[in-house]
mmCIF file of the C-alpha atoms, coordinates in Angstrom:
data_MODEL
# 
_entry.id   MODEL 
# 
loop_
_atom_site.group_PDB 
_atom_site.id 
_atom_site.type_symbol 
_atom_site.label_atom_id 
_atom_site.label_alt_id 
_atom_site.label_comp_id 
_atom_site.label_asym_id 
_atom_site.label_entity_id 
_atom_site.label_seq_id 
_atom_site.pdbx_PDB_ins_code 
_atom_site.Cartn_x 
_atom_site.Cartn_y 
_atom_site.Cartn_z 
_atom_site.occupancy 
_atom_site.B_iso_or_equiv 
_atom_site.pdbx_formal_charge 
_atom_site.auth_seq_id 
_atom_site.auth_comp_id 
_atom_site.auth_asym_id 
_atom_site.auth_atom_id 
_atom_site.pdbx_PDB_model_num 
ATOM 1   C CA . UNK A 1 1   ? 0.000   0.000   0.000   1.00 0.00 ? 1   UNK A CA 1 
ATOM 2   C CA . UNK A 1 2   ? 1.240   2.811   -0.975  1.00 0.00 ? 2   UNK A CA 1 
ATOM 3   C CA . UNK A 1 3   ? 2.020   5.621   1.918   1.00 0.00 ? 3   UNK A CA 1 
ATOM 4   C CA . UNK A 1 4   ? -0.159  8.745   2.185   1.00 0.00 ? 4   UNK A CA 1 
ATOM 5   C CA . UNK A 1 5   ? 1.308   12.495  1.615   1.00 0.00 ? 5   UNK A CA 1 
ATOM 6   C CA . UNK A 1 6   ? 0.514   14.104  4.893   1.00 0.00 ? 6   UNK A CA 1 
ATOM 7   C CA . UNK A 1 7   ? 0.838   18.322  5.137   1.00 0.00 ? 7   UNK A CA 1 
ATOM 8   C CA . UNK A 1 8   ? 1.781   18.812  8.561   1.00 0.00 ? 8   UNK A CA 1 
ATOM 9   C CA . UNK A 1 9   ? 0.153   22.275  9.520   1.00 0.00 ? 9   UNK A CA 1 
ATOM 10  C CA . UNK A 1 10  ? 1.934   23.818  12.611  1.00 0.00 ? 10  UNK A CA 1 
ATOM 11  C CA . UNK A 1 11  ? 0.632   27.484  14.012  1.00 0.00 ? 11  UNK A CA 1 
ATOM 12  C CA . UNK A 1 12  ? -0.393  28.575  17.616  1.00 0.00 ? 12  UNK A CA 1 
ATOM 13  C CA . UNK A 1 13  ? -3.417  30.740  15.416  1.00 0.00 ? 13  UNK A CA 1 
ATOM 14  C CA . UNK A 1 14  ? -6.506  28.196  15.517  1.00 0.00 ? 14  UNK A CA 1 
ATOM 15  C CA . UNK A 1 15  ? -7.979  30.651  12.275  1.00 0.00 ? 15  UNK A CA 1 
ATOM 16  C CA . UNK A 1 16  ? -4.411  30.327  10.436  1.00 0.00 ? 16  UNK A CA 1 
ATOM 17  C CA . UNK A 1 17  ? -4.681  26.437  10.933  1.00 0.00 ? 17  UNK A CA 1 
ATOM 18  C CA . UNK A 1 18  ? -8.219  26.245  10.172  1.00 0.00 ? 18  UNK A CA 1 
ATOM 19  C CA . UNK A 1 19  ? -7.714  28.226  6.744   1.00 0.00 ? 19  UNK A CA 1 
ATOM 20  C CA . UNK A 1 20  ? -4.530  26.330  5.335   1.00 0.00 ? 20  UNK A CA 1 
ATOM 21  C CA . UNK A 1 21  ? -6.698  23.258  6.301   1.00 0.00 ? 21  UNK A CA 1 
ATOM 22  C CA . UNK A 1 22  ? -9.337  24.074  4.111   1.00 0.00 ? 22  UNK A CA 1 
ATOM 23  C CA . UNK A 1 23  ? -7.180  25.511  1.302   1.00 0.00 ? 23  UNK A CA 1 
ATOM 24  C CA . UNK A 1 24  ? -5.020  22.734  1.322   1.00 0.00 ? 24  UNK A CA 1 
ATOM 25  C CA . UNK A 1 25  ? -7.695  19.886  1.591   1.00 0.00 ? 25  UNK A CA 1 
ATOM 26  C CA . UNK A 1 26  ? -10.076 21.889  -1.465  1.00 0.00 ? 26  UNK A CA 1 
ATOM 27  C CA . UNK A 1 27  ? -6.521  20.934  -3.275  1.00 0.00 ? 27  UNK A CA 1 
ATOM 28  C CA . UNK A 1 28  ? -6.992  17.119  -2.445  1.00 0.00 ? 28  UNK A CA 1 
ATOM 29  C CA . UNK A 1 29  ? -4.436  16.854  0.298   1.00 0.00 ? 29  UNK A CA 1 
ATOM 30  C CA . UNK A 1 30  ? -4.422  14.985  3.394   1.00 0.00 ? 30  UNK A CA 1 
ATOM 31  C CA . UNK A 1 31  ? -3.623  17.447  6.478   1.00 0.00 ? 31  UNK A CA 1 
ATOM 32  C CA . UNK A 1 32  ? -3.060  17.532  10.210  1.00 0.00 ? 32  UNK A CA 1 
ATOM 33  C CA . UNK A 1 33  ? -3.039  20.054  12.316  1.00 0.00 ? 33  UNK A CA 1 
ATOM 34  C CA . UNK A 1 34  ? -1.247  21.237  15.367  1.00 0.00 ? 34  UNK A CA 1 
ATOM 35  C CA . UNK A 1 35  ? -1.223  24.414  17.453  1.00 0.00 ? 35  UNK A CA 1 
ATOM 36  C CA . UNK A 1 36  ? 2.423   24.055  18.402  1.00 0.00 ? 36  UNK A CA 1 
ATOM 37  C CA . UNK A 1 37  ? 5.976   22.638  17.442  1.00 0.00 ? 37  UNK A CA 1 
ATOM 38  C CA . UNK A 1 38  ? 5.588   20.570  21.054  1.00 0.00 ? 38  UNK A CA 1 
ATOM 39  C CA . UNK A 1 39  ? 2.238   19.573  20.246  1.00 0.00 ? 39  UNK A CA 1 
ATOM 40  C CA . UNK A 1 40  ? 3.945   17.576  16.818  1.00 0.00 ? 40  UNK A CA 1 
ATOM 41  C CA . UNK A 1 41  ? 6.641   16.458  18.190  1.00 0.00 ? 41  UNK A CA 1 
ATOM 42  C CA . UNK A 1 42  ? 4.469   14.896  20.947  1.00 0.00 ? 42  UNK A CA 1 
ATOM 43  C CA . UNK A 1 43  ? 1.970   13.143  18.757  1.00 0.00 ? 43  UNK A CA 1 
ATOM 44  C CA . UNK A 1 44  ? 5.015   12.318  16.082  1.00 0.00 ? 44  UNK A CA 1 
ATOM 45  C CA . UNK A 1 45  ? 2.862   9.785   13.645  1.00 0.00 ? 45  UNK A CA 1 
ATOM 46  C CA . UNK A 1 46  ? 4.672   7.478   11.597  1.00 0.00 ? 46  UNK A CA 1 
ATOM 47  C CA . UNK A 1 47  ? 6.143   10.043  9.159   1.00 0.00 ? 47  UNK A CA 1 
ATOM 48  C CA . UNK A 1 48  ? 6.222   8.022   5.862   1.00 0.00 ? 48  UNK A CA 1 
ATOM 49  C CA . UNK A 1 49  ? 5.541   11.000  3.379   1.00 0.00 ? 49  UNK A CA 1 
ATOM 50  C CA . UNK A 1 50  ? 4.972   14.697  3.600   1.00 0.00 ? 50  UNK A CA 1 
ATOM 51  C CA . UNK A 1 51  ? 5.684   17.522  4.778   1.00 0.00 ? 51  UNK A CA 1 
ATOM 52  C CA . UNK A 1 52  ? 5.558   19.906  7.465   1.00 0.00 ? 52  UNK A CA 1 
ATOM 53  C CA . UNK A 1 53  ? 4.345   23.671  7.088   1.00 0.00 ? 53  UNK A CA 1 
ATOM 54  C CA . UNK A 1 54  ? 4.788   25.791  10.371  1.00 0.00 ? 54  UNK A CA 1 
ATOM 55  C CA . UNK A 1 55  ? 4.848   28.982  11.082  1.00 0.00 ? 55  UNK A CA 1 
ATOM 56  C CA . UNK A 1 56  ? 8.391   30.350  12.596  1.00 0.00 ? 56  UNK A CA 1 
ATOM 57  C CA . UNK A 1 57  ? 7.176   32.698  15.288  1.00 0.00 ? 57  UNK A CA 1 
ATOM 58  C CA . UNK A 1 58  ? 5.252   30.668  18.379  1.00 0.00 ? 58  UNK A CA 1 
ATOM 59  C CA . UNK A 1 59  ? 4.998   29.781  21.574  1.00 0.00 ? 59  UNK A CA 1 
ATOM 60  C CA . UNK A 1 60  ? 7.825   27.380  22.994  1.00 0.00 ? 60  UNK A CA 1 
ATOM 61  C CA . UNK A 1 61  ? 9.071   25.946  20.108  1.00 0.00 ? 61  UNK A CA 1 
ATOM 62  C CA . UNK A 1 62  ? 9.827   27.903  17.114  1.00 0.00 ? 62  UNK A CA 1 
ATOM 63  C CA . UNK A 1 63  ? 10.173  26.994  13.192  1.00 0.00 ? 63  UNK A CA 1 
ATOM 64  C CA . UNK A 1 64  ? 13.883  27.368  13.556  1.00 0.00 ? 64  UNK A CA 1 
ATOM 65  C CA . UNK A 1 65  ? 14.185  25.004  16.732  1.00 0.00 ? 65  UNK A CA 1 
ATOM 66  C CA . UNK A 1 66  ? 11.456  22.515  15.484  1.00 0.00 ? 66  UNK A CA 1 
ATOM 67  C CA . UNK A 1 67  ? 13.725  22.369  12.345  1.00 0.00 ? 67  UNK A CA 1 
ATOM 68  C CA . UNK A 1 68  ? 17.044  21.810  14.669  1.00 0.00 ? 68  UNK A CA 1 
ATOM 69  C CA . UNK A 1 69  ? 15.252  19.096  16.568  1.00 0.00 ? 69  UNK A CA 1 
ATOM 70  C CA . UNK A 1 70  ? 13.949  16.925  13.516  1.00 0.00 ? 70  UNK A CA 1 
ATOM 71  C CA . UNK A 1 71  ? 17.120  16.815  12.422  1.00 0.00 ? 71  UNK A CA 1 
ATOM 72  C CA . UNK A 1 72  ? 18.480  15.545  15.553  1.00 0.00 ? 72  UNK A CA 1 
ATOM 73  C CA . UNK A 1 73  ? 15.525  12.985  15.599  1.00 0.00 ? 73  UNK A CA 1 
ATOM 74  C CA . UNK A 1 74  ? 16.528  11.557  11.952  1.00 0.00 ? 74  UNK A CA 1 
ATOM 75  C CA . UNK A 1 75  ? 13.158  13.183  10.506  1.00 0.00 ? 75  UNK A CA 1 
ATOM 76  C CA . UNK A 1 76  ? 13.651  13.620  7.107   1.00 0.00 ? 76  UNK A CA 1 
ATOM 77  C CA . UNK A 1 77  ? 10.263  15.668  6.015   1.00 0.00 ? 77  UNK A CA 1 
ATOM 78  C CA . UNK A 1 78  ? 10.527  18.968  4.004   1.00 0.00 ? 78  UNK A CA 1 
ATOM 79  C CA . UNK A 1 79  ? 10.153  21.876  6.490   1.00 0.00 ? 79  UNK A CA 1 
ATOM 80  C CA . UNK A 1 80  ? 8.438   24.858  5.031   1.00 0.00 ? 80  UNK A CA 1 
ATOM 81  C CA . UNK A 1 81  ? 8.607   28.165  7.628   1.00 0.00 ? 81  UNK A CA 1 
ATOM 82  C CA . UNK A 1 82  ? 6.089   30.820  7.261   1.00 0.00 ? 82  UNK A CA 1 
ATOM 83  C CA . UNK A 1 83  ? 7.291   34.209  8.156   1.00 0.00 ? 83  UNK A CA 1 
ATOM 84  C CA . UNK A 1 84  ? 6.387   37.412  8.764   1.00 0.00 ? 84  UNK A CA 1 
ATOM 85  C CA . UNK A 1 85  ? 8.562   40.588  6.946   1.00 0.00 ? 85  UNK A CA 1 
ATOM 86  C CA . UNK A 1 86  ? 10.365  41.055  10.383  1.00 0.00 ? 86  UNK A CA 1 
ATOM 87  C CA . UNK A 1 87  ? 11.328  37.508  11.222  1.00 0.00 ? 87  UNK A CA 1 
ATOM 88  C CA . UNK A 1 88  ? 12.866  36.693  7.678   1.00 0.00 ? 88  UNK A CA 1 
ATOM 89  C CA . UNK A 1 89  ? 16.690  36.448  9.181   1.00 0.00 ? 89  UNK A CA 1 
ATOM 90  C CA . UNK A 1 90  ? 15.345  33.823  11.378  1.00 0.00 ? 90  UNK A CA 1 
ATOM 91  C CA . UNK A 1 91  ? 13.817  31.684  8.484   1.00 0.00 ? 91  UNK A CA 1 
ATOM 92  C CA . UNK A 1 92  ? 16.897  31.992  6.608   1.00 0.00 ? 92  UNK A CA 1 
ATOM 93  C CA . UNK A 1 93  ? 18.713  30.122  9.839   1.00 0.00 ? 93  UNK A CA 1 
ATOM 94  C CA . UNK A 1 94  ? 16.249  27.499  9.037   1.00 0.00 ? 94  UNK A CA 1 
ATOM 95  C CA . UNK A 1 95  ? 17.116  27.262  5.411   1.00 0.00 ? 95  UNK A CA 1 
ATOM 96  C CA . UNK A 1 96  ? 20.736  27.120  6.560   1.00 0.00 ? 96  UNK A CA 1 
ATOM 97  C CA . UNK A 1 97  ? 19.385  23.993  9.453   1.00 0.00 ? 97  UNK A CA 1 
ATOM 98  C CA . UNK A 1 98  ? 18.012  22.453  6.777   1.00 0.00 ? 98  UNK A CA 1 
ATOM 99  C CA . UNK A 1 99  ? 14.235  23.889  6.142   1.00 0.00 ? 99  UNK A CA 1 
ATOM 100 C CA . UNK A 1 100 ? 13.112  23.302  2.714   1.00 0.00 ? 100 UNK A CA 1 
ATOM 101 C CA . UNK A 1 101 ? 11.833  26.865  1.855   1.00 0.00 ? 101 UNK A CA 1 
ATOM 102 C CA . UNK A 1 102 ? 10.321  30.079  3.225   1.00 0.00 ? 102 UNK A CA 1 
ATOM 103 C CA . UNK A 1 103 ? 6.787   31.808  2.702   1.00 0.00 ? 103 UNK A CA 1 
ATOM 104 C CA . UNK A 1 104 ? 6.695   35.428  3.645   1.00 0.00 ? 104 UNK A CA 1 
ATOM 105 C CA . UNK A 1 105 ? 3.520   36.249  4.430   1.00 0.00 ? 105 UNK A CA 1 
ATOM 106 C CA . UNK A 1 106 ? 1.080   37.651  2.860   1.00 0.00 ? 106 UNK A CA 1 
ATOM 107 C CA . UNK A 1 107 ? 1.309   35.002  0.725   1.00 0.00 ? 107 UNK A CA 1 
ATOM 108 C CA . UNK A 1 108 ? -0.813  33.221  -1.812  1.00 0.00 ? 108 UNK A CA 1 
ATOM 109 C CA . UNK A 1 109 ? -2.590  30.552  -2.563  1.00 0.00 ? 109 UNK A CA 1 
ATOM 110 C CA . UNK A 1 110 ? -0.820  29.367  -5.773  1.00 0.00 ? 110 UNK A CA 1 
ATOM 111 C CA . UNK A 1 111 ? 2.243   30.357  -4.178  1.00 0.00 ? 111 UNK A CA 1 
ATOM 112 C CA . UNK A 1 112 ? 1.618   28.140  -1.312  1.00 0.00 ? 112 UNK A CA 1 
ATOM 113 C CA . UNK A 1 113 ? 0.625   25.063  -2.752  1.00 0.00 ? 113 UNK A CA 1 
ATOM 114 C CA . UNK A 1 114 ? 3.381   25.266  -5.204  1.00 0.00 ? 114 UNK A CA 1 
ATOM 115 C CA . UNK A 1 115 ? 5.521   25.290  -2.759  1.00 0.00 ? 115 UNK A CA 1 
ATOM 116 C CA . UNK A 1 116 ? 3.992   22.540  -0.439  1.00 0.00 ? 116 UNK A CA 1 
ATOM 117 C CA . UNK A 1 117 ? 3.905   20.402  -3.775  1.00 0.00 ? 117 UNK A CA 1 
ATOM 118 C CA . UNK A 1 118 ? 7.233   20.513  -4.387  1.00 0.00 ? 118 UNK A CA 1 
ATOM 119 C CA . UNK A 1 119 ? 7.996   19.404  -1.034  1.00 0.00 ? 119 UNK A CA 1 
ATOM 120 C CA . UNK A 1 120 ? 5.740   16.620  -1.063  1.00 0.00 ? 120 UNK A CA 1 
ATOM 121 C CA . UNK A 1 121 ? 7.261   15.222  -4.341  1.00 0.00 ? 121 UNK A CA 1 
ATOM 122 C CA . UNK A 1 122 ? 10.829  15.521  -2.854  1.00 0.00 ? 122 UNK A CA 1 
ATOM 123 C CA . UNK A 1 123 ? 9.350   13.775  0.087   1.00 0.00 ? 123 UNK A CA 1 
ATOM 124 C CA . UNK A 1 124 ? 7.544   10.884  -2.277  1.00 0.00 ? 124 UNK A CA 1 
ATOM 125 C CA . UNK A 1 125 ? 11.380  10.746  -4.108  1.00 0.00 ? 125 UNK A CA 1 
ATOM 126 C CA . UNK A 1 126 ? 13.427  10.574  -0.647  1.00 0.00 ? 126 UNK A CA 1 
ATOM 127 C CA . UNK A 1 127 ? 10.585  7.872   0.482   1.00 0.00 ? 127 UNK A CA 1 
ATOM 128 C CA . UNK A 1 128 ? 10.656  5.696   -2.708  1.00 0.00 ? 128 UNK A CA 1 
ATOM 129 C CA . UNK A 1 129 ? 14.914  5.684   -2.241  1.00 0.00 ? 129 UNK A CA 1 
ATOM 130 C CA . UNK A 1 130 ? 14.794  4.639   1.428   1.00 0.00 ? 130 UNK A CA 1 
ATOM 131 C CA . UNK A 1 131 ? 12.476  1.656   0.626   1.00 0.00 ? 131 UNK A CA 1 
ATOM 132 C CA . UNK A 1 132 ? 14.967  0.835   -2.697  1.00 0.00 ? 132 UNK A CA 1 
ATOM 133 C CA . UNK A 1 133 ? 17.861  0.821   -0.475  1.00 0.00 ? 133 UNK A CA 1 
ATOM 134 C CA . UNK A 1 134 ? 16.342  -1.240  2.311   1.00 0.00 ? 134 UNK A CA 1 
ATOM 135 C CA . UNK A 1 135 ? 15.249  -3.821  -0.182  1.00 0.00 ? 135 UNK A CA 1 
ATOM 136 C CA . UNK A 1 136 ? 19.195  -3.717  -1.748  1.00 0.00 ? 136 UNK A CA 1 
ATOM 137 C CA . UNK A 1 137 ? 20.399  -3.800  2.167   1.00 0.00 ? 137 UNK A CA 1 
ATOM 138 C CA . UNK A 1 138 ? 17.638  -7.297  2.615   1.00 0.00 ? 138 UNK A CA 1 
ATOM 139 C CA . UNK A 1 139 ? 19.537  -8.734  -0.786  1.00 0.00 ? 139 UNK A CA 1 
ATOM 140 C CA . UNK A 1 140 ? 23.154  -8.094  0.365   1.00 0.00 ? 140 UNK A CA 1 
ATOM 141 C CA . UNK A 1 141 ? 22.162  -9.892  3.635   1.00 0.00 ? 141 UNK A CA 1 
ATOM 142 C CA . UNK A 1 142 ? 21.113  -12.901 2.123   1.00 0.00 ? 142 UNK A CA 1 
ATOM 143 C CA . UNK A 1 143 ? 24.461  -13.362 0.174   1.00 0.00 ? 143 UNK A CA 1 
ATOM 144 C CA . UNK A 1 144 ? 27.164  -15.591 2.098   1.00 0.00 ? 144 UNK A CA 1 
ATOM 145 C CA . UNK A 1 145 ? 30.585  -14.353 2.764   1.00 0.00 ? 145 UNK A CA 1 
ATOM 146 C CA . UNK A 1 146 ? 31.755  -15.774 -0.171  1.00 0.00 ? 146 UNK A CA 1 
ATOM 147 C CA . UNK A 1 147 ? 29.020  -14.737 -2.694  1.00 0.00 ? 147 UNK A CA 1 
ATOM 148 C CA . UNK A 1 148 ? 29.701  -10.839 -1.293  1.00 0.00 ? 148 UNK A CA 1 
ATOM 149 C CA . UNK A 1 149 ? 33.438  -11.525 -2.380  1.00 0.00 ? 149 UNK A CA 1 
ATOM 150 C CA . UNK A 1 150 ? 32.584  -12.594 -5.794  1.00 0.00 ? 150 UNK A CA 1 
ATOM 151 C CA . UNK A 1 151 ? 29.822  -9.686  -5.826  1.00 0.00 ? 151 UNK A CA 1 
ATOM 152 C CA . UNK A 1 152 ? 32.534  -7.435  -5.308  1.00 0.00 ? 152 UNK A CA 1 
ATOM 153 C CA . UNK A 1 153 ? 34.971  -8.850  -7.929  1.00 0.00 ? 153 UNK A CA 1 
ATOM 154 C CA . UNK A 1 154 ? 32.273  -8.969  -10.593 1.00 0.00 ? 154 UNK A CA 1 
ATOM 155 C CA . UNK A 1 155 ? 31.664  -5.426  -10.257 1.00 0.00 ? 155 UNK A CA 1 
ATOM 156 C CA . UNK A 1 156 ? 34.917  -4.282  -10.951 1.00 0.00 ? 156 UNK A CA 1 
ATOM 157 C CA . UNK A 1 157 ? 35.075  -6.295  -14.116 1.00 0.00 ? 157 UNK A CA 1 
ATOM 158 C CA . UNK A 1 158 ? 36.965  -9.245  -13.196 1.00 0.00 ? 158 UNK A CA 1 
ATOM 159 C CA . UNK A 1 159 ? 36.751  -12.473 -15.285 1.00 0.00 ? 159 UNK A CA 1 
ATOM 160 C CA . UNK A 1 160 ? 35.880  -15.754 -13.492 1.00 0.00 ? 160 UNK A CA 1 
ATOM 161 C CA . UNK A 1 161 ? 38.965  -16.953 -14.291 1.00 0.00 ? 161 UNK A CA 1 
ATOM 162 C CA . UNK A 1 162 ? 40.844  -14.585 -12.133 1.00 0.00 ? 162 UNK A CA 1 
ATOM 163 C CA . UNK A 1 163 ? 38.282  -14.479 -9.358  1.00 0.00 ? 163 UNK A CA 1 
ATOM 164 C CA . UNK A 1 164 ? 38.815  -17.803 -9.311  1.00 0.00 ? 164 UNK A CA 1 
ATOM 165 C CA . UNK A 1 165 ? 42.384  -17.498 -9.194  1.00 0.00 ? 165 UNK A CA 1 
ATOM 166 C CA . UNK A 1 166 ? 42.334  -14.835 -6.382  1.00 0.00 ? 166 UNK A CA 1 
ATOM 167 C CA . UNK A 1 167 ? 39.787  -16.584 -4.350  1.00 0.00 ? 167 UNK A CA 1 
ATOM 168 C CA . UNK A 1 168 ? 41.875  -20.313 -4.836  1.00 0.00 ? 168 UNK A CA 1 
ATOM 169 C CA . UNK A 1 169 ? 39.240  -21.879 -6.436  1.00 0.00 ? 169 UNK A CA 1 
ATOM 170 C CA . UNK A 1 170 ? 38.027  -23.042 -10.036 1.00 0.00 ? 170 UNK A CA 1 
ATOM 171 C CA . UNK A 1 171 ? 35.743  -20.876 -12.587 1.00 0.00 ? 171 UNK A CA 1 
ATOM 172 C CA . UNK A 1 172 ? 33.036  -23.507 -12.673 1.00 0.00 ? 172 UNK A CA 1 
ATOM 173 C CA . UNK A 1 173 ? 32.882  -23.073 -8.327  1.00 0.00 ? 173 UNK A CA 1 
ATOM 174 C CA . UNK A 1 174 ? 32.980  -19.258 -9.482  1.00 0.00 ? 174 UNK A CA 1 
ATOM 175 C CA . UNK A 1 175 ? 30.526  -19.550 -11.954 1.00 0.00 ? 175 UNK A CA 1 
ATOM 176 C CA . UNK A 1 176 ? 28.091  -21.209 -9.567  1.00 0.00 ? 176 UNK A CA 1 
ATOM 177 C CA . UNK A 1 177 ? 28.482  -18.434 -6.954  1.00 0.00 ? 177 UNK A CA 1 
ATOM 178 C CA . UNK A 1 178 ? 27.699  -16.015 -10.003 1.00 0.00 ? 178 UNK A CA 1 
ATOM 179 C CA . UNK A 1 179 ? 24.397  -17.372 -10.717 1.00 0.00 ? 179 UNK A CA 1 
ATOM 180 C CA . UNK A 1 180 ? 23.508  -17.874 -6.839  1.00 0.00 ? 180 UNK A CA 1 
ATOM 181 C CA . UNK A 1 181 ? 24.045  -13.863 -6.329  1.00 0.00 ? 181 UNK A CA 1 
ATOM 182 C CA . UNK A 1 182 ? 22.359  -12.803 -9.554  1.00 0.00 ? 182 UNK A CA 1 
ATOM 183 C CA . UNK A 1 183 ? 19.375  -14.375 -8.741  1.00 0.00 ? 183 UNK A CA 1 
ATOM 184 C CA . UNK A 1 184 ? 19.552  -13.177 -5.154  1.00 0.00 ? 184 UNK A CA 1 
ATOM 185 C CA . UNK A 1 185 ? 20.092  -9.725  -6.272  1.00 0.00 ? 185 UNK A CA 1 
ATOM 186 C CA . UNK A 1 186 ? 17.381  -9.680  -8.284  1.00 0.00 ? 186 UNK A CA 1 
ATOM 187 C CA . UNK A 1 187 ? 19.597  -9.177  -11.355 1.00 0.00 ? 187 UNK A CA 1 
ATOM 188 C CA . UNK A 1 188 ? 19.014  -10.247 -14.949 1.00 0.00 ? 188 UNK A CA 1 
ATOM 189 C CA . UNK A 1 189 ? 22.433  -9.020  -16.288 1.00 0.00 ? 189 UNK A CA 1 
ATOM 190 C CA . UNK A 1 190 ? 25.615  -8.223  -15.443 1.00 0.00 ? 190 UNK A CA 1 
ATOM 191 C CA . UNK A 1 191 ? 25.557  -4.486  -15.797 1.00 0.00 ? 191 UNK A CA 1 
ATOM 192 C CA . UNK A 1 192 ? 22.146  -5.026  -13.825 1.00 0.00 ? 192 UNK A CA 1 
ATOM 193 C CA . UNK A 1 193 ? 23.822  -6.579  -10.820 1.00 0.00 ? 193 UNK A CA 1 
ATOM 194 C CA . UNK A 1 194 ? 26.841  -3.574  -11.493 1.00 0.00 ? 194 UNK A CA 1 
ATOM 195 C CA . UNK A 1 195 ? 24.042  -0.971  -11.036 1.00 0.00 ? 195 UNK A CA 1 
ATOM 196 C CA . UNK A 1 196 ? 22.421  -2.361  -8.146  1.00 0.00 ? 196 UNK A CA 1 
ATOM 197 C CA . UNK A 1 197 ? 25.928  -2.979  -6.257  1.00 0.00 ? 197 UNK A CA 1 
ATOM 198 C CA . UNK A 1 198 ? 26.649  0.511   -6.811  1.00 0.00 ? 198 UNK A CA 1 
ATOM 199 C CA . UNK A 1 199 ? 23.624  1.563   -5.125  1.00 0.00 ? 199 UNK A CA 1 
ATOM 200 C CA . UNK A 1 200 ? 24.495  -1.042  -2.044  1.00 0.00 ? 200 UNK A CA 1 
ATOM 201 C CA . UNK A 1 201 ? 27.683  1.172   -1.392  1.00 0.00 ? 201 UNK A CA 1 
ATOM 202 C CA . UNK A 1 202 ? 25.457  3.200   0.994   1.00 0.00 ? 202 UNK A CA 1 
ATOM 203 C CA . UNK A 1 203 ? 23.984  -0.121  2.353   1.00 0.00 ? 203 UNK A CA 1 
ATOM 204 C CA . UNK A 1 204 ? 26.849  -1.635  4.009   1.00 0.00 ? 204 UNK A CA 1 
ATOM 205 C CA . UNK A 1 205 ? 27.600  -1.432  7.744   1.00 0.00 ? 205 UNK A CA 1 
ATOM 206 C CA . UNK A 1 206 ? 29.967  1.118   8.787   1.00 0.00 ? 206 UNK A CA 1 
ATOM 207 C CA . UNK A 1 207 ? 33.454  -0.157  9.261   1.00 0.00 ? 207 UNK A CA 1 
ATOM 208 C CA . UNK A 1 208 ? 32.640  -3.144  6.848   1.00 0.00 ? 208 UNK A CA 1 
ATOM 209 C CA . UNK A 1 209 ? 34.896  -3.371  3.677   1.00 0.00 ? 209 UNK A CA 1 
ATOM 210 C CA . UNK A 1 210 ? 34.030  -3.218  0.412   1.00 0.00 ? 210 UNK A CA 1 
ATOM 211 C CA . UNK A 1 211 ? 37.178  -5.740  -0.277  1.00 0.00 ? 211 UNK A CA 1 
# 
């Protein structure tokens, strides 16, 4: 099933959350609301896809902090600030922590839901690449110490012949432990199972060689 794009609407104004509710569900998204950056991190769903809109100026937490402490949790949603004219220094330190982009109010609507759009694609994009590389990370774990040492022969273009060679044993022994990781790998071809070993790089444990 495929996750749901939640905007996360964040302002201590019960009108300002009520409107961007309205505006943002007429455009046939999913929203929650909350009336403060505590109040979010509190309740803290399962944040699959999305994005979170707040308002930099509240109570207790502010846009800039909230951003700060995501990022300390791991959270990797989009943060868009919305600003006033006078507090526009402080949403650039959020762009510099890591926000996604500012609104400086007044703003409109078009503006707005460009802008929450773009975040939620970026969010679908960073979502769809954490499942690929978990699925890689489940392959690589299935392969025996052996089949990870031919894996990582193959994909610098070695022959059987001298894997077999390095590894002191014979092609056909190699050529077995070929087929067994292709078809653990989920790989058709060669340049397949190059691709998809390129994109395990980030998958291995830290400290663990890439022999």
């Amino acid at each position: 099933m495929a996750a749901v794009a939640l905007v996360h609407v964040i302002d201590d104004e019960e009108a300002v959350r009520e409107s961007l509710s309205l505006l943002l569900e007429v455009a046939g998204l999913s929203v929650r609301t909350y009336a403060s950056a505590t109040a979010f991190l509190d309740a803290l769903p399962k944040l699959d896809v999305g994005c979170v809109l707040t308002d930099v100026r509240m109570p207790g937490l502010n846009g800039l902090e909230l951003q700060r402490r995501l990022t300390q949790l791991g959270i990797r949603l989009p943060v868009i600030v919305m600003t006033g004219h006078g507090d526009v220094p402080i949403a650039v330190e959020a762009l510099k922590a890591g926000a996604t982009d500012f609104l400086e109010k007044p703003f409109d609507d078009v503006q707005l839901l460009a802008v929450v759009s773009s975040a939620l694609a970026a969010s679908e994009q960073t979502h769809d690449e954490a499942i690929a590389t978990a699925r890689i990370a489940e392959r690589l774990a299935r392969l025996t110490p052996r089949e990870r040492e031919v894996l990582d022969r193959l994909v610098t273009g070695q022959p059987n012949k001298t894997i077999a060679y390095d590894l002191g044993t014979s092609p056909r022994t190699i050529e077995v432990h070929r087929a067994r990781v292709m078809d653990k790998m989920g790989a058709r071809s060669l340049s397949e199972l190059v691709r998809i070993a390129i994109a395990a790089e980030g998958t291995r444990p830290p400290g663990e060689p890439s022999h």
